[in-house]
Backbone as ProteinMPNN parsed JSONL, in Angstrom:
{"seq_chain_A": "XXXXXXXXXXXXXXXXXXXXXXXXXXXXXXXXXXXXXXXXXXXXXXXXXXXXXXXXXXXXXXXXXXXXXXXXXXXXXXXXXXXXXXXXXXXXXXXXXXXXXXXXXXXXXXXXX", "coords_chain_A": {"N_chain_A": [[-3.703, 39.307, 10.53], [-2.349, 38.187, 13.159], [-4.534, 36.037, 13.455], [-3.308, 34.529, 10.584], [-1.089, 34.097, 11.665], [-1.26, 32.171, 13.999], [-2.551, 30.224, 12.862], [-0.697, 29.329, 11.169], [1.044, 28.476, 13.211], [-0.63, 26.079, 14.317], [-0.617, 24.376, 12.275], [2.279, 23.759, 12.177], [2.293, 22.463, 14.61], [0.715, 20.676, 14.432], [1.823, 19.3, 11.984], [4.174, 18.351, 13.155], [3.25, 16.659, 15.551], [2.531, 14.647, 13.936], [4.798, 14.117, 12.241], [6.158, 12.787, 14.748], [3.891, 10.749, 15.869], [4.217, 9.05, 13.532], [6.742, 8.215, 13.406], [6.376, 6.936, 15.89], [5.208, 4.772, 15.29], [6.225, 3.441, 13.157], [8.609, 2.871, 14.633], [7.563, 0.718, 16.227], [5.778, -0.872, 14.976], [7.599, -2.242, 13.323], [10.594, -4.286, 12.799], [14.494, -4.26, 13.408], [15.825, -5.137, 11.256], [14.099, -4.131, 9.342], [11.552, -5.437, 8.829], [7.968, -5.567, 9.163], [6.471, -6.353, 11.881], [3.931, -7.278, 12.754], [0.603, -6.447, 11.175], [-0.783, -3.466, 11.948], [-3.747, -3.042, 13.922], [-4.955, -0.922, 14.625], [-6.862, 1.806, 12.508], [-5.24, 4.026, 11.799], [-2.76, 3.752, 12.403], [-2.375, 1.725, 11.021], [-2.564, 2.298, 8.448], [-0.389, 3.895, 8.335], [1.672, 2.517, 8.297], [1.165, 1.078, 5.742], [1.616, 3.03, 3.768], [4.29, 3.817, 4.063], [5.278, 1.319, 3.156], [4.672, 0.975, 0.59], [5.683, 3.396, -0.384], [8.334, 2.349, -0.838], [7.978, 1.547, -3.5], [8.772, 1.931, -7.005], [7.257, 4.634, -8.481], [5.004, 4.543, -10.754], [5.682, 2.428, -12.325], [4.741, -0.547, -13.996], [4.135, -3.524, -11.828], [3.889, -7.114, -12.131], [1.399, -9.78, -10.666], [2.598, -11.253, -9.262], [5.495, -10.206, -9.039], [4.369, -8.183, -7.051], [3.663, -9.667, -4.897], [5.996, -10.849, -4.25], [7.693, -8.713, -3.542], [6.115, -7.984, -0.906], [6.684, -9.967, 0.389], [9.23, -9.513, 1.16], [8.558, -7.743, 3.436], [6.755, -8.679, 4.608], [5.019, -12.025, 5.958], [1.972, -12.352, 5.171], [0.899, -11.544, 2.407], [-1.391, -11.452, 1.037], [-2.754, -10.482, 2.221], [-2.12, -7.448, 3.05], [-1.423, -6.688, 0.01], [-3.953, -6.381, -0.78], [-4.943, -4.417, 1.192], [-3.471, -2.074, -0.139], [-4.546, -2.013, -2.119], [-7.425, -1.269, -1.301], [-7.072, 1.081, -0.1], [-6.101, 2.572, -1.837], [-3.68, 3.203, -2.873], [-2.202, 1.81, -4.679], [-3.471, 0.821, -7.946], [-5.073, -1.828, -9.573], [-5.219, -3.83, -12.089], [-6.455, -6.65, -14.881], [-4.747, -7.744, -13.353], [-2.102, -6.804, -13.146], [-0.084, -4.469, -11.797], [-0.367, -0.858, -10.364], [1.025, 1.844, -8.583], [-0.684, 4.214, -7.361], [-1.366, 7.913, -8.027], [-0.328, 10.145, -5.377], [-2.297, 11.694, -4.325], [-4.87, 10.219, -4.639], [-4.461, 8.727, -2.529], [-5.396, 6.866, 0.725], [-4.884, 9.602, 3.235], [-3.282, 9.309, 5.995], [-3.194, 11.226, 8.044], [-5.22, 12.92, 8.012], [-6.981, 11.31, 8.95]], "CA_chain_A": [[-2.3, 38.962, 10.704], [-2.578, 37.523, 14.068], [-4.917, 34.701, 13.039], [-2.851, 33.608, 10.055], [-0.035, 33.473, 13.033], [-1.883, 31.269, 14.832], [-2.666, 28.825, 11.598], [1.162, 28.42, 10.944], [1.201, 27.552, 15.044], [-1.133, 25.01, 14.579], [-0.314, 23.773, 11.47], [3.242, 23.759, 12.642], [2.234, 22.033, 15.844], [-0.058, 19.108, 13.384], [3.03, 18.653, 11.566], [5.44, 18.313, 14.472], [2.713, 15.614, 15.887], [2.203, 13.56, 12.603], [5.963, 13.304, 12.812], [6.112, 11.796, 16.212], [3.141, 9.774, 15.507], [4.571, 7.99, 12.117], [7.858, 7.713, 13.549], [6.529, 6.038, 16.881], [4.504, 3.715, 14.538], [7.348, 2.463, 12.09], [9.517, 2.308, 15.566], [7.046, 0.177, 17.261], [5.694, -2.244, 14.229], [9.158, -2.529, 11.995], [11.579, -4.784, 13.038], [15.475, -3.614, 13.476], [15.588, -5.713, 9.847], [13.262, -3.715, 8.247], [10.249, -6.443, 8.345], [6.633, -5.939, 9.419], [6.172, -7.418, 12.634], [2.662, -7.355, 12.392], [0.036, -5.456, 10.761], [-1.37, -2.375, 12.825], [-5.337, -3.092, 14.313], [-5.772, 0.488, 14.682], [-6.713, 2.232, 11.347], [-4.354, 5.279, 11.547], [-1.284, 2.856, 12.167], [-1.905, 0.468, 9.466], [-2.184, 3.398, 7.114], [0.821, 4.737, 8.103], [2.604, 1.582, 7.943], [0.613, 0.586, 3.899], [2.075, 4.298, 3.151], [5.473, 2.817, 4.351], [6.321, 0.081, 2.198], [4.525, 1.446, -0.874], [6.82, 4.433, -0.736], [9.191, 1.533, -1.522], [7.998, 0.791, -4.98], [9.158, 2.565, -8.266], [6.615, 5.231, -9.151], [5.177, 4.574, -12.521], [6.311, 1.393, -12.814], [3.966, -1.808, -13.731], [4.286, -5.075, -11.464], [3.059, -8.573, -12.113], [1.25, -10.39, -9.03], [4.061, -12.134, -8.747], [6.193, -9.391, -8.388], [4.346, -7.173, -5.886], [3.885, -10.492, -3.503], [7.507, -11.048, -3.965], [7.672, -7.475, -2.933], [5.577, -7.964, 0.104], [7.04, -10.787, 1.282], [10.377, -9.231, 2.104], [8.375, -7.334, 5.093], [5.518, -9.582, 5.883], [4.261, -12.867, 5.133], [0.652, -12.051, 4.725], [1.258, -10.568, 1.337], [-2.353, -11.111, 0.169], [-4.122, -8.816, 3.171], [-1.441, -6.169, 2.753], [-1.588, -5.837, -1.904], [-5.836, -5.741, -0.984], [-4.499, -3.068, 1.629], [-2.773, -1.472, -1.088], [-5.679, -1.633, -3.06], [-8.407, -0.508, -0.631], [-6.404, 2.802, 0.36], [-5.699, 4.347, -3.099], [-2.162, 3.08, -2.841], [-2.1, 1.228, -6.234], [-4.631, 0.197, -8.429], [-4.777, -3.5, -10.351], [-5.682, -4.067, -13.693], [-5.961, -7.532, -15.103], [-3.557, -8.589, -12.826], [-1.276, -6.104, -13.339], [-0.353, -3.285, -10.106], [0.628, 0.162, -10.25], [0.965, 2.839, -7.474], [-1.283, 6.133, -8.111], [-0.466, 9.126, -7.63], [-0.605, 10.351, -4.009], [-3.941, 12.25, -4.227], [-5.766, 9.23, -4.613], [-4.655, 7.788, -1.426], [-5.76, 7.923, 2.049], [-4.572, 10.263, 3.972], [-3.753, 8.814, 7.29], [-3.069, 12.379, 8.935], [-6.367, 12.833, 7.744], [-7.69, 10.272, 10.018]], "C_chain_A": [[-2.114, 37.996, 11.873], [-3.468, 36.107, 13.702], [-4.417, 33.909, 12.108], [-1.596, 33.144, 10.893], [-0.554, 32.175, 13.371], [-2.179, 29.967, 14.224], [-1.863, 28.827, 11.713], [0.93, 27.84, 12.074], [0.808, 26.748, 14.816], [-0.923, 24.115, 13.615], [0.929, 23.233, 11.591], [3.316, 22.484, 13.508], [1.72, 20.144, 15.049], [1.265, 18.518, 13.648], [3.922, 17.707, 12.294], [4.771, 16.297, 15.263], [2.655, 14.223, 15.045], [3.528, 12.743, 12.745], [6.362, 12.314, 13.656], [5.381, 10.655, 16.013], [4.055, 8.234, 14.427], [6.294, 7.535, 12.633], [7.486, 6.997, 15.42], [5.978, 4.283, 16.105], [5.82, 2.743, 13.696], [8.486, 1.737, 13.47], [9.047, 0.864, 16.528], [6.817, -1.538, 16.466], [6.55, -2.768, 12.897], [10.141, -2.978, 12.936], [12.724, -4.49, 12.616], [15.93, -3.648, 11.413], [14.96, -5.203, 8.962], [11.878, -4.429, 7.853], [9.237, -5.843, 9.372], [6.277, -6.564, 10.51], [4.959, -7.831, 13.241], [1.971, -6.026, 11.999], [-0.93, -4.397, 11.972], [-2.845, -2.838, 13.017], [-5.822, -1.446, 14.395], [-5.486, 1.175, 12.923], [-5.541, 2.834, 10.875], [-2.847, 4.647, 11.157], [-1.075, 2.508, 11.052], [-2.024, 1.485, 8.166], [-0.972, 3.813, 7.377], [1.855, 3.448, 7.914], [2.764, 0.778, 6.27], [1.524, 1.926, 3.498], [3.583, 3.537, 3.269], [6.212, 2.332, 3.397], [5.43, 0.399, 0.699], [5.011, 2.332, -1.432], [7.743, 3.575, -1.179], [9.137, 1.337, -2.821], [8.231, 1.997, -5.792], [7.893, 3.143, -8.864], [6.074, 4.954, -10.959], [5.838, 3.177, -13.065], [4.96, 0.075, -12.618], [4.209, -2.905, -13.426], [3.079, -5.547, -11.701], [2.525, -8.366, -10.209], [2.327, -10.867, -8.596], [4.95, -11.084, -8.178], [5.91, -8.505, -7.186], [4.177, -8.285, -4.931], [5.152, -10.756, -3.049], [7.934, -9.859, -3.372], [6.982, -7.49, -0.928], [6.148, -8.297, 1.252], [8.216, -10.31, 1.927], [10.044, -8.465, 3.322], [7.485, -7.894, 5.725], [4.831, -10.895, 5.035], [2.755, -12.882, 4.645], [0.321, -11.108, 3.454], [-0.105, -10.281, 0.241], [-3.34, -9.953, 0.916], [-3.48, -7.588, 2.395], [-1.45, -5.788, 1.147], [-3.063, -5.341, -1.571], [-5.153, -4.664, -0.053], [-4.266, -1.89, 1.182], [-3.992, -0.747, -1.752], [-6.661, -0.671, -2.57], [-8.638, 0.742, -0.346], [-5.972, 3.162, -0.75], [-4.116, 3.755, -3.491], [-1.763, 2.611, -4.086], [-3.751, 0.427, -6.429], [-4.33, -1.026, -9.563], [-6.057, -3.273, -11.624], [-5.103, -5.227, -14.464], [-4.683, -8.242, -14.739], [-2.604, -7.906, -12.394], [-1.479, -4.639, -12.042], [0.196, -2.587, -10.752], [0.107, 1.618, -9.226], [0.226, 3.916, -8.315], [-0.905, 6.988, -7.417], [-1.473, 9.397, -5.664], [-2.197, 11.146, -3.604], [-4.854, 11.541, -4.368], [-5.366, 8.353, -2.96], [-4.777, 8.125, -0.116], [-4.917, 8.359, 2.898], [-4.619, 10.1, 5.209], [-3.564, 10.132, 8.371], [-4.69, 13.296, 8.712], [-7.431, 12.211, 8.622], [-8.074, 10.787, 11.709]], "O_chain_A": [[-1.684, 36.891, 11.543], [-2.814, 35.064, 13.725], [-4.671, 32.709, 12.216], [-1.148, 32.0, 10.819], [-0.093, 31.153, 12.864], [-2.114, 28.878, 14.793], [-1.636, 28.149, 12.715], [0.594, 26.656, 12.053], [1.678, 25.884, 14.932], [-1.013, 22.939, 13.968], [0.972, 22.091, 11.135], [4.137, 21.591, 13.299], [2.196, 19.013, 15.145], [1.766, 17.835, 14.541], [4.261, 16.56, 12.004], [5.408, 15.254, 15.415], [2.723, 13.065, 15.457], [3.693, 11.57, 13.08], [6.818, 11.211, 13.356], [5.965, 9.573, 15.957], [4.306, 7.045, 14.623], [6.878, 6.564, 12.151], [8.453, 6.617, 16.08], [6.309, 3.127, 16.369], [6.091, 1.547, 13.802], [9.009, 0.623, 13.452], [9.77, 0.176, 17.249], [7.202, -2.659, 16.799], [6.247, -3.417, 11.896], [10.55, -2.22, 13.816], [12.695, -4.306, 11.399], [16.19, -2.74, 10.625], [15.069, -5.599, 7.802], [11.212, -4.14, 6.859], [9.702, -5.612, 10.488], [5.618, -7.569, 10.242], [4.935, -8.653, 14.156], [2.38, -4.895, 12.259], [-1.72, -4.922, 12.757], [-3.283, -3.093, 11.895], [-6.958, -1.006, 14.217], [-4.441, 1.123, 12.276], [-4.889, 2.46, 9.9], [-2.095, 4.845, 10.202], [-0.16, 2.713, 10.255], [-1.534, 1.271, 7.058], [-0.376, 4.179, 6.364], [2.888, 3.652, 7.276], [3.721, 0.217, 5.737], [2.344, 1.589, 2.643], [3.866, 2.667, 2.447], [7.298, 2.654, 2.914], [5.85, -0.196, -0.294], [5.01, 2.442, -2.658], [8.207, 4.03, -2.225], [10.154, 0.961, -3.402], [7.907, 3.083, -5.313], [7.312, 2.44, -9.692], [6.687, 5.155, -12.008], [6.411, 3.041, -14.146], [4.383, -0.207, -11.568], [4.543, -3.659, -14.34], [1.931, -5.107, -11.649], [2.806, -7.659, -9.24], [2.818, -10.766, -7.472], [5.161, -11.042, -6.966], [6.79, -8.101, -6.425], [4.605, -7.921, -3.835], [5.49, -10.883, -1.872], [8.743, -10.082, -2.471], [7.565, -6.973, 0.025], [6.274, -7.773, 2.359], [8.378, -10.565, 3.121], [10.876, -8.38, 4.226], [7.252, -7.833, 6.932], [4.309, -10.877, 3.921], [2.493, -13.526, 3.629], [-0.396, -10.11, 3.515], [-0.179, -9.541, -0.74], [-4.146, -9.095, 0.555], [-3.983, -6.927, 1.487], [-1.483, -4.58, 0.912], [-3.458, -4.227, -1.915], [-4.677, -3.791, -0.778], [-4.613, -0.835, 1.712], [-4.32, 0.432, -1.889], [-6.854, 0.433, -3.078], [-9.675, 1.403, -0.29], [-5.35, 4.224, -0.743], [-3.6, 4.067, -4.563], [-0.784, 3.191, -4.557], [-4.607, -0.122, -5.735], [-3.348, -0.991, -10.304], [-7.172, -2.79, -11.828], [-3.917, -5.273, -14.792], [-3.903, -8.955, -15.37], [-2.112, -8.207, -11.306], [-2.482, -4.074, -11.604], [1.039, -2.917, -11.587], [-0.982, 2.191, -9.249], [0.42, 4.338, -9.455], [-0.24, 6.936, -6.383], [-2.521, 9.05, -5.118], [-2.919, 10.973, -2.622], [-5.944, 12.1, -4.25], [-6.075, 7.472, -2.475], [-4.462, 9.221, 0.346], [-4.127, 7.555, 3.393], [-5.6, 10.498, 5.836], [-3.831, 9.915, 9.553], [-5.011, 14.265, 9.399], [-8.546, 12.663, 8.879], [-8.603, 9.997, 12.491]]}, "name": "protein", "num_of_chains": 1, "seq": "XXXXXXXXXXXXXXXXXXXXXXXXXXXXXXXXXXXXXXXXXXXXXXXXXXXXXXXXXXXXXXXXXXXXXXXXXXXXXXXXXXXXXXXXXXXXXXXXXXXXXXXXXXXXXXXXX"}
């Protein structure tokens, strides 16, 4: 009884941190506008910032290239690092051209990190 106490605590405590974390991150590299004001150098960041703007897109839904750069671009001009970004981390997978987000168990887990 006492030790599953102590898991909630710490699990609790994660949580509480992850929070802080992902919300110092979006506060630090997201402009008031909502844009990208550069991409994160530290891993953990730039995952939490790829998680970010791919929460933006429509589950289940298939974009062109065209459309997910046009997508990009409204938070950062470097719209070909950030789709391979996409790609690299699980976040969506491309097929003949064609993008679509996978499901969240395929992608990395930056609280994980």
């Amino acid at each position: 009884m006492i030790m599953s106490q102590a898991n909630e605590m710490r699990e609790e405590a994660d949580d509480t941190a992850n929070e802080a974390m992902k919300a110092a991150v979006l506060r630090n590299f997201f402009t008031a506008d909502g844009r990208l004001a550069q991409i994160p150098a530290q891993y953990k960041k730039k995952l939490i910032a790829m998680q970010y703007l791919v929460e933006k897109l429509e589950s289940g839904r298939r974009y062109t290239e065209k459309e997910i750069n046009a997508f990009i671009q409204q938070f950062h001009d470097d719209y070909a690092t950030i789709r391979r970004e996409f790609i690299i981390h699980g976040y969506m997978s491309r097929d003949h051209e064609i993008y679509e987000m996978n499901s969240r168990d395929q992608w990395t887990k930056w609280e994980k990190v």
